[in-house]
C-alpha positions as CSV (number, residue, x, y, z in Angstrom):
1,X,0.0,0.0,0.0
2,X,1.4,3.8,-1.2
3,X,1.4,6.0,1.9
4,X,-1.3,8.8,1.6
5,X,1.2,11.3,1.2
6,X,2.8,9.7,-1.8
7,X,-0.5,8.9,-3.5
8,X,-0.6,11.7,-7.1
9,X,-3.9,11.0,-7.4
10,X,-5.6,12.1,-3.9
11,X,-4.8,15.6,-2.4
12,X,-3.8,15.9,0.9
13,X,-5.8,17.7,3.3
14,X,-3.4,21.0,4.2
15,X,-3.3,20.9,8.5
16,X,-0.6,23.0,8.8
17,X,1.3,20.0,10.3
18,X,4.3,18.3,9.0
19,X,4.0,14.2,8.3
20,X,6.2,13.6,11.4
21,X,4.0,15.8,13.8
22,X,5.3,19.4,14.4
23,X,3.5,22.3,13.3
24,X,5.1,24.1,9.8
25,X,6.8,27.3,10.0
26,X,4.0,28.7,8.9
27,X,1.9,28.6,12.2
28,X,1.8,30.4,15.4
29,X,2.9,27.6,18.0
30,X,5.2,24.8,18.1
31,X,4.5,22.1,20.1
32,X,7.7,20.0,18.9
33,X,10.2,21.8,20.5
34,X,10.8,21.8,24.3
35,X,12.5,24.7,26.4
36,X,15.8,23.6,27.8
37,X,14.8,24.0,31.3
38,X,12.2,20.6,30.8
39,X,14.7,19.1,28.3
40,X,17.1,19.3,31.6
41,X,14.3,17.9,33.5
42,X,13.2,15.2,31.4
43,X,16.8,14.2,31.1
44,X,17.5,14.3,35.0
45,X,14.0,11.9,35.4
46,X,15.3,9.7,32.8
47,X,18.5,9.4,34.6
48,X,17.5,8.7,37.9
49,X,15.2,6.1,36.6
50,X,17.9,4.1,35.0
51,X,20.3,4.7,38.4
52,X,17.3,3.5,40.3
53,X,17.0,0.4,38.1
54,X,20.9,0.1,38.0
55,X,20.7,0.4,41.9
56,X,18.5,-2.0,43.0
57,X,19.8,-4.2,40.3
58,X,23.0,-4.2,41.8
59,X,21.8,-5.1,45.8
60,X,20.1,-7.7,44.2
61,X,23.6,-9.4,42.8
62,X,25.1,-8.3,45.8
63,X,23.4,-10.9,48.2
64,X,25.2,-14.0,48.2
65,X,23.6,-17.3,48.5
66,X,24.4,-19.3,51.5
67,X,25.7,-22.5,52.0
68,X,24.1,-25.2,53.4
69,X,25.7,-25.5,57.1
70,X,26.9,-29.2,56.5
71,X,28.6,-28.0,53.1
72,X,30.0,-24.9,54.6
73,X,31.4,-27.0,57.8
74,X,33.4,-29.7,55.5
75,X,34.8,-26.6,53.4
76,X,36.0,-24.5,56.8
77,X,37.5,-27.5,57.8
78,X,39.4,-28.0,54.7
79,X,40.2,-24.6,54.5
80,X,42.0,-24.7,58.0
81,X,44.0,-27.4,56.1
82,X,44.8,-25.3,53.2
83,X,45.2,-22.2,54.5
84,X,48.0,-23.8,57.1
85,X,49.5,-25.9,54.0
86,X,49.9,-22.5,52.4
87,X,51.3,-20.1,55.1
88,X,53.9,-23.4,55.6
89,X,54.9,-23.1,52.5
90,X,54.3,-26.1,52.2
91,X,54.2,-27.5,48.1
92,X,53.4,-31.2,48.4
93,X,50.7,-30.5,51.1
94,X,48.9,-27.6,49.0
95,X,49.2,-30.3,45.8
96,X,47.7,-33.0,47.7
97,X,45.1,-30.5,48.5
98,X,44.7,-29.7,44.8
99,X,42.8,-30.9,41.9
100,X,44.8,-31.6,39.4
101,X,45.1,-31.4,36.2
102,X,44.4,-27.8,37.8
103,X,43.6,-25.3,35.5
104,X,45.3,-21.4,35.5
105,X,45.7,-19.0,33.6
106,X,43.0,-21.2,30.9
107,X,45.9,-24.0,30.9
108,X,45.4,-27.3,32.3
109,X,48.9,-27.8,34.7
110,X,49.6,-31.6,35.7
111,X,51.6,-32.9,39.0
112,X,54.9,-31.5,38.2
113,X,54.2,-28.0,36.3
114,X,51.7,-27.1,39.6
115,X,54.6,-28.1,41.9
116,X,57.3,-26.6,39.9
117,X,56.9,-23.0,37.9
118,X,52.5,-22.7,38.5
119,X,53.1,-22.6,42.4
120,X,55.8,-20.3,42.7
121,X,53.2,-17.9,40.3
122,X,50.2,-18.5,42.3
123,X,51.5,-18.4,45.7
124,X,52.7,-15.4,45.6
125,X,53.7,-13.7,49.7
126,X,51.1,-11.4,49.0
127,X,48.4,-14.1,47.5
128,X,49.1,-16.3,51.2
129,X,48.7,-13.6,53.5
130,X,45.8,-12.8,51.6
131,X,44.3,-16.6,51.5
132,X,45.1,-16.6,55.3
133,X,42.6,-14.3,56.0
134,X,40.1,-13.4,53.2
135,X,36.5,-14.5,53.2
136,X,35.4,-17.4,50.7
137,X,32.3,-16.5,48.7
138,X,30.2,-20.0,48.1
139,X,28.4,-20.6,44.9
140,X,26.1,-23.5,43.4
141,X,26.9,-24.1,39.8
142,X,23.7,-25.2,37.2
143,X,25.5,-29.0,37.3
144,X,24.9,-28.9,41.4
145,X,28.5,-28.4,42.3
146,X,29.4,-26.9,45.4
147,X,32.1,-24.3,45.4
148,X,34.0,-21.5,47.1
149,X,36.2,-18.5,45.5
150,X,38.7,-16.3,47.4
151,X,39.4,-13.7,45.5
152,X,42.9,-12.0,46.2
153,X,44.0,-9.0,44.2
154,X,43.4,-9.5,40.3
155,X,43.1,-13.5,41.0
156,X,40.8,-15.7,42.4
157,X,41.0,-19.0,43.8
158,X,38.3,-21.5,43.2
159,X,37.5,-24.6,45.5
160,X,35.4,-26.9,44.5
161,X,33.3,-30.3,46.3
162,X,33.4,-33.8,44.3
163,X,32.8,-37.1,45.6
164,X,36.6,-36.5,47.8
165,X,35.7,-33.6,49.1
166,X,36.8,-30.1,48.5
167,X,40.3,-29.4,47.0
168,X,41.6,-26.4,45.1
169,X,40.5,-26.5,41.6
170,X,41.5,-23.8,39.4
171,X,42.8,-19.7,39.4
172,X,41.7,-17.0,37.4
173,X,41.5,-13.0,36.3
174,X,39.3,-11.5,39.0
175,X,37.4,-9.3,36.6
């Protein structure tokens, strides 16, 4: 169908309006344009709205699901473990507290690269006194698994529960 406008055969009825709404410059008021003072205001209401939707957004992200007491027992207990294991020093207790293959830095590391070149990287002085006392944040993935992250600096540490319990799994980019 041919717009109205574009039709040569029909004459279009002259309302002194323009196809898209404002009066021409013909007529005496123009409804199309606002002052400055209610474009500021309009654009201040429009703002807040979205920082209102941006804010409550956010406290909703910000509460963190608990764990369920019995998980949240096993992991403090094996985090006494790792956490003396680490301020130790101590390589072949963290590795037989670790996962492995263990993935960091998106690289699968087996027995000897973790105990060798990965754990001088990872355990870092400042990364232990910062695993000794940071708080884990727990997490339920979509599969069911049970996990905790430490995050320390730019990296986090991920712990996760399989059928042997927790053990440290994997590092990352805290982004």
């Amino acid at each position: 169908m041919v717009p109205r406008e574009a039709r040569a055969d029909q004459a279009v009825p002259d309302t002194g309006q323009a196809p898209h709404g404002r009066l021409m410059s013909g007529s005496t008021r123009d409804y199309g344009t606002m002052s400055s003072n209610r474009r500021r205001t309009a654009f201040a209401a429009a703002s807040g709205l979205v920082l209102a939707a941006f804010s409550a957004g956010a406290a909703v992200a910000q509460q963190q699901l608990a764990a369920p007491p019995a998980v949240a027992a096993e992991f403090r207990q094996f985090l006494v473990s790792f956490r003396q294991a680490v301020q130790a020093n101590d390589r072949a207790a963290v590795t037989s507290l670790t996962r492995l293959p263990m993935l960091h830095t998106s690289d699968l590391h087996d027995r000897a690269a973790f105990e060798g070149r990965v754990y001088r990287q990872i355990f870092t002085t400042r990364n232990r006194t910062c695993l000794r006392t940071a708080r884990p944040v727990y997490d339920r993935s979509g599969d069911g698994t049970d996990s905790f992250m430490i995050f320390c600096g730019d990296m986090y540490f991920l712990f996760t529960k399989k059928t042997d319990g927790f053990r440290f799994a994997e590092t990352g980019v805290n982004d």
